[in-house]
N, C-alpha and C positions, 0 to 999 in steps of 0.2 A: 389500913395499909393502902399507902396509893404506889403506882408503877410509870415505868416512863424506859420505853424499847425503843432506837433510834439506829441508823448507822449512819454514818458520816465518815465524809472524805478529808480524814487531817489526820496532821501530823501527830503518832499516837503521844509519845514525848511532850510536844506541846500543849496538846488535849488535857491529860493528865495536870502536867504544871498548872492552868488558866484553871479546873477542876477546883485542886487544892485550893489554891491560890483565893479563888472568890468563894467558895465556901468558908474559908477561915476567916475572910476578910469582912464578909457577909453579915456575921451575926457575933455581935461582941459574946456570946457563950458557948460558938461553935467548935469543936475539939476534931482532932482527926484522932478515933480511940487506936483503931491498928492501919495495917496496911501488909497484903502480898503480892509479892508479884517471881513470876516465874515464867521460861519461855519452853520449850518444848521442842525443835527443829526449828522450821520458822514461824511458828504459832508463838504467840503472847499473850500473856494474861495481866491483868493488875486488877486489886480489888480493895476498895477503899472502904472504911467503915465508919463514917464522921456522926458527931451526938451534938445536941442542943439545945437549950430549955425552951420549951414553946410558953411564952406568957397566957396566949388565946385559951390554952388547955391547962395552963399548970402544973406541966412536968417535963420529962424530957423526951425527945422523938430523935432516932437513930435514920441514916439514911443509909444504905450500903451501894457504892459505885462498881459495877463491873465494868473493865473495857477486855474487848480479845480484838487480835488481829492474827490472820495467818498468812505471812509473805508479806507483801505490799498493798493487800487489799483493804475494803475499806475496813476502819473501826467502829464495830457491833458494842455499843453501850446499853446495860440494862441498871436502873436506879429504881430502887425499893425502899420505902419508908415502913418506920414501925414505932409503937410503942407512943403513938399519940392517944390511944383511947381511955377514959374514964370508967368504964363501966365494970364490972363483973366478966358476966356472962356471952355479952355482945357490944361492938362497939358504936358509942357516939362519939362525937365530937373532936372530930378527926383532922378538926381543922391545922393543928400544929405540924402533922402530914403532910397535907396539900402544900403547905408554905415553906415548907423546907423543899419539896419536889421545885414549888413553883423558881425557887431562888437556882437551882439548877438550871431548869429552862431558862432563865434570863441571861447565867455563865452560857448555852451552848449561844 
């Protein structure tokens, strides 16, 4: 599992779109599986759940996007990957992880 906690000052709308956008664009086997989104007063949520097959690992590794925002402040992004591991009991070769995270950090 790799992780990636950031807050940033953009537009939450547009974040999201350029998000999609270059994820999907990213990796010709990248899928957006769901997507939620709900606001609460002036609090926002949206939470993205994209899949994609890692060749490096030979299989598929999921990444899940959170953004919240409450009012006009900035937007708290947390991104979590999964399901790059090979092993059983513990995991190696987590590399299909890293590289989907890393393809994020290249969209922020």
């Amino acid at each position: 599992m790799a992780k990636l906690e950031k807050t940033l000052q953009e537009n939450f709308d547009h974040l999201l779109r350029r998000i999609e956008q270059g994820i999907l664009e990213g990796s010709v086997s990248a899928s957006l599986e769901d997507a939620s989104d709900f606001r609460s007063g002036d609090a926002r949520c949206s939470v993205r759940v994209f899949e994609r097959y890692s060749y490096a690992g030979g299989n598929r590794v999921s990444l899940n996007v959170t953004l919240f925002q409450s009012s006009d402040g900035p937007v708290h992004l947390s991104a979590i990957t999964a399901g790059g591991s090979q092993a059983l009991f513990f995991k190696i070769n987590t590399w299909g992880e890293e590289a989907f995270l890393e393809k994020l950090r290249e969209i922020l």
